[in-house]
N, C-alpha and C positions, 0 to 999 in steps of 0.2 A: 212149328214146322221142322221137320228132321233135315237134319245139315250135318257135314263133316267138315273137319278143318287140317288144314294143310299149313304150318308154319315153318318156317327157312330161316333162322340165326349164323347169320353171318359174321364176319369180322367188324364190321361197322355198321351193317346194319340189320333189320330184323324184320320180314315182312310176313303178311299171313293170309292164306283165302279158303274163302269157303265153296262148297258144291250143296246145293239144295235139292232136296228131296221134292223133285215136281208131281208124284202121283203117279206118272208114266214112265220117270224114270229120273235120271240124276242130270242136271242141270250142268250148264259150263262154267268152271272155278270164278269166281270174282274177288277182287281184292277185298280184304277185311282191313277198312283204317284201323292204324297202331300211331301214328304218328301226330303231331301237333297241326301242320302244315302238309301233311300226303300220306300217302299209304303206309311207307316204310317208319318205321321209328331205331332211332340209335341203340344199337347193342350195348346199354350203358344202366348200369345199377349206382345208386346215391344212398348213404344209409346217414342218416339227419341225424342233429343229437341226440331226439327221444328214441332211435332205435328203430324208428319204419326204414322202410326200402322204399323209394320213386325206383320208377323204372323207364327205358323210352328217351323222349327229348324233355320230360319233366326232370329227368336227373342229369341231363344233359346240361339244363339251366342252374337246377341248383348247385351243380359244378361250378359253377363261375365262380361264384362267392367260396366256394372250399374247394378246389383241386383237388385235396388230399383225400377227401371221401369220398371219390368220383370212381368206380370200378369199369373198365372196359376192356376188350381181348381176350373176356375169363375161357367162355367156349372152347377156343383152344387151347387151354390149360387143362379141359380135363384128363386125369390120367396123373395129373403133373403129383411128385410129392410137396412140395410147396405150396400150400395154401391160400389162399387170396387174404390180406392181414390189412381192414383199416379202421379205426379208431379201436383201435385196441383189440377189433372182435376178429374171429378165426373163421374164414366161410370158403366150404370146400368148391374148389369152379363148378361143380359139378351142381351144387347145392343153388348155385347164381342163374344157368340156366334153366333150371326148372321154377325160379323166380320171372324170368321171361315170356315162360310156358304158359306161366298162372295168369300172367298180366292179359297175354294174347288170347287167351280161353274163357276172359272176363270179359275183355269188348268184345269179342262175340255173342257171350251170352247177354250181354246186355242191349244186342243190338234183335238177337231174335226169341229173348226172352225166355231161356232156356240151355241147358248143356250143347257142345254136339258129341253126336253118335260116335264118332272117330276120330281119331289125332292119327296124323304124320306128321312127325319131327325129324328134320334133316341133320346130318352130321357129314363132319369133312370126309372124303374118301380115305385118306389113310388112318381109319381108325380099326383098332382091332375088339377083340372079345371082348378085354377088361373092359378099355373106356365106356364102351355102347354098355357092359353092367353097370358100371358106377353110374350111368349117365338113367339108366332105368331105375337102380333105388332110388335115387333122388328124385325122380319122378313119382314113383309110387309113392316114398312119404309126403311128396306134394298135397296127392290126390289123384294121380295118373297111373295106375297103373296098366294101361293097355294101350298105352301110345306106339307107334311101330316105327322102330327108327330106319331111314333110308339113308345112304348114302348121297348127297347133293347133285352130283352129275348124274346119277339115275333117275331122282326125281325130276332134275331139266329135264331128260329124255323125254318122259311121261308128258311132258304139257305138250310135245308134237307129234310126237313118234309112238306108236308102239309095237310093243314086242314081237312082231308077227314074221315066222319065217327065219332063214338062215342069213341074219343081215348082221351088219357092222355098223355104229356111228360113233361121231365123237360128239366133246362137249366143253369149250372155254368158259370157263370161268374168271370173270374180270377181278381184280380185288385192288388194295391198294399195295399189295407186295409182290402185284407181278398179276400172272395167270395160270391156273389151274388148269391144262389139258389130259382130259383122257378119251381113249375110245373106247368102247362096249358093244360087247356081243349080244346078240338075243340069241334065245335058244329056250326050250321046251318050261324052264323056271325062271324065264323073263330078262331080264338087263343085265348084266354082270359085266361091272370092270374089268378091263382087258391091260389096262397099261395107263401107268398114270404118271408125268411131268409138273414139276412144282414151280414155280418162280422163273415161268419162261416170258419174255419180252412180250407187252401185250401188242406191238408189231407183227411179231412173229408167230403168233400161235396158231391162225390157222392152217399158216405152212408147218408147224410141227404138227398138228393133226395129221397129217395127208405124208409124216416120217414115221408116225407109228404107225398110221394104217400100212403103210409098205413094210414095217418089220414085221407085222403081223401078214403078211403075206393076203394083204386085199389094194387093192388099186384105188386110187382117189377120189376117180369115178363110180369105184362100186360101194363107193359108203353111202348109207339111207339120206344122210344130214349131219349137218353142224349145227348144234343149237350153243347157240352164245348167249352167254345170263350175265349177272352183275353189273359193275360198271363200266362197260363194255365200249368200246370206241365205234368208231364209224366203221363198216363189213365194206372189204372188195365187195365192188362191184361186180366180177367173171371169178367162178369158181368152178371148179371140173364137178362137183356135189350141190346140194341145196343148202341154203344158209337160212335155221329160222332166227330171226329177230325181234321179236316184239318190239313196240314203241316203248316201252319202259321195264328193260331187260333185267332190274333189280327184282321183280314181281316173277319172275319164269320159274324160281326153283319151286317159290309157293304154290304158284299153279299145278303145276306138276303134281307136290306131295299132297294137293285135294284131291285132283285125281288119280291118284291111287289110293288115298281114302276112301272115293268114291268107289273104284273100281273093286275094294276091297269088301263094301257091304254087298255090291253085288253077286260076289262069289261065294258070301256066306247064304250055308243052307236055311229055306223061311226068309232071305229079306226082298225086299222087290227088284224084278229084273228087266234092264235095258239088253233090247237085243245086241243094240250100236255095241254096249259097255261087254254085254257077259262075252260077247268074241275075242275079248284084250284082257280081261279079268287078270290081275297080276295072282302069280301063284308065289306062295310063301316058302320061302329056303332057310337054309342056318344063316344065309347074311343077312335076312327081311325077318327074324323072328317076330310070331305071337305070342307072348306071356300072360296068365292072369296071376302070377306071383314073382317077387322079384328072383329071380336063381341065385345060389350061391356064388360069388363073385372067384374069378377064375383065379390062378396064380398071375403074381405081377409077371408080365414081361421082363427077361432077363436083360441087361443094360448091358450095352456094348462097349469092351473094353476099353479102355483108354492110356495110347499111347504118350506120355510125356517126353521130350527129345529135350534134351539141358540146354540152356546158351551156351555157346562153345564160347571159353573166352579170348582172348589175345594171347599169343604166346610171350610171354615174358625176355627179356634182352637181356642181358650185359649179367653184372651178381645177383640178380635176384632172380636170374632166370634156373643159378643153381640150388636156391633155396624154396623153389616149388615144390609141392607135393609130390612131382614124377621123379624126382630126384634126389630125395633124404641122404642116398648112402652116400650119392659123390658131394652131394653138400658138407657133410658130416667130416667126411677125410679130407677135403679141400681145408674146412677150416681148421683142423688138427696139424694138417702140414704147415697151413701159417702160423699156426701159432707156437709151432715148434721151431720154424724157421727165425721167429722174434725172438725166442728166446735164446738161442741159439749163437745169434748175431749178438744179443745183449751181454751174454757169456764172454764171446770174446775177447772183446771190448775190454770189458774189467779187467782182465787177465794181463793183458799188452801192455794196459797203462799200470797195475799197480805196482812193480820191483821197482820203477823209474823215478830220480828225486826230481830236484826240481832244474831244470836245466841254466846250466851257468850262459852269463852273455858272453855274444862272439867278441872274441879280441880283433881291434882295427888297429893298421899298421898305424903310426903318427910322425909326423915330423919334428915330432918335440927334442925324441934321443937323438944325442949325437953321436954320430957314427965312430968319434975317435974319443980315447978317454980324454978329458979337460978342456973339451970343445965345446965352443958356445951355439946355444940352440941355435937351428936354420931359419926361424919362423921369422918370417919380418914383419909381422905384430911383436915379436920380443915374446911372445906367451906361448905356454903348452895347450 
């Protein structure tokens, strides 16, 4: 039975669904199990001592027992120069998520007993040319080379909204470092990011939607929708727009990127067509590329400068504040004049005292002489 698959690798976790080929036309996405206990499975690779990879909440488990060969977060590293390094072996992120890819592309085929037709692979919004290349060879030496990568907030859009007309929406994304906001424009080549906010308070973020759509000069009321994915809190209840929410909002991006898998074989010339589908048919731009080889991988990204600003230290007090480095010369002549001042004074010194003998003692008067000659002393002890 021809199916397409839609899979969304997140930060923590990693969900996947499929769209079926009903005969009349393309079916609505349903979850593809990844997980031990529910649909979703942990963004989590384990590489054992003989050298396999588990993937899922299998490497999640055999984490426990080894920590250290437990890989997670890689997805966002792609791009990075620093490598993913554990038990000794070198495995580029990029190389990890397409380990992901494979794992999620096996329970399907193993559930409908066959490849499917299409892959969409989501990636974070701020990615640019290189990463989405490095993130395609690794694919293609998977096995994939024709998967179409989507930006994650476009592909939410997709599972409510589509592209129809001169509209604006936004789109939170829950995560565990916050929230993801951006809005997107539709227009004649489908969803394009308009503005995008990282790490904003997941309190807060559908009132930062309703600040970009006003810098972007649209009213809060005139956006199509807010669709909220991930791990996503509890939605006001009164909103000036519509709020979609699924009952398990980890599942929306994957939705989404089936259906645009889906909507994608529809647009191709010869495959079967839903009237519902060919009116939304996503059309392909340089941010949605189709490849059947992998392109040459673009120039890295040039890396923005980096200011260092020194500790300023203490200013130093009293003598050593003239033996700082800002002050060599008057240090220099400070101790020159002492030390000629010592000498100096030492000179003197010798000079004063040497012509001098040794000084006679003072003479005290006594009562011993007698004042007249042959007069007998005064003393009435009788003694001198």
């Amino acid at each position: 039975m021809p199916y397409v698959l839609g899979i969304d690798i997140a930060s923590t976790r990693t969900t996947a669904a499929t769209c079926v080929n009903q005969g009349d036309g393309w079916g609505v996405p349903e979850p593809s199990w990844l997980g031990a206990r529910g649909p979703s499975a942990a963004s989590a690779v384990f590489l054992d001592d003989d050298g396999y990879l588990l993937t899922g909440d299998a490497a999640v488990e055999a984490g426990r027992s080894a920590p250290a060969r437990l890989l997670t977060g890689f997805h966002e590293r792609v791009g990075d120069d620093v490598p993913v390094i554990v038990g000794g072996e070198r495995f580029p992120a990029e190389s990890l998520s397409a380990v992901l890819v494979d794992a999620a592309v096996d329970q399907a085929a193993e559930r409908f007993g066959e490849k499917p037709r299409d892959i969409v692979l989501t990636h974070p919004v701020g990615w640019g040319s290189f990463r989405r290349d490095l993130l395609r060879r690794a694919l293609a030496e998977a096995g994939f080379p024709r998967v179409m990568l989507v930006p994650a907030p476009i592909a939410a859009l997709h599972a409510y909204l589509a592209p129809q007309g001169d509209v604006t929406a936004g789109v939170c994304e829950f995560g565990p470092d916050g929230a993801v906001v951006t809005i997107a424009a539709a227009g004649i080549n489908g969803w394009q990011p308009v503005k995008t906010v990282e790490g904003v308070d997941p309190g807060e973020a559908i009132g930062r939607v309703f600040e970009l759509a006003h810098g972007a000069g649209v009213q809060p009321q005139a956006l199509a929708g807010i669709v909220v994915c991930g791990e996503a809190p509890p939605v006001p209840g009164r909103t000036p727009c519509p709020v979609f929410a699924s009952s398990d909002p980890v599942l929306t991006v994957a939705t989404g990127a089936a259906n645009i898998a889906a909507r994608r074989e529809v647009s191709q010339p010869g495959g079967p067509r839903s009237s519902a589908l060919a009116a939304v048919a996503t059309v392909e731009t340089t941010l949605l590329p189709r490849v059947d080889e992998a392109p040459e991988l673009t120039e890295r990204p040039e890396r923005p400068p980096v200011d260092i600003t020194p500790f300023p230290l203490p200013e130093r007090t009293g003598a050593a504040k003239l033996l700082s480095r800002r002050k060599p010369l008057v240090a220099g002549a400070v101790v020159v004049v002492l030390a000629a001042t010592t000498l100096l004074l030492t000179l003197t010194t010798r000079e004063a005292t040497a012509d001098k003998g040794p000084e006679a003692p003072p003479t005290t008067p006594t009562s011993c002489a007698p004042s007249t000659p042959g007069a007998a002393p005064s003393s009435p002890e009788g003694r001198c």
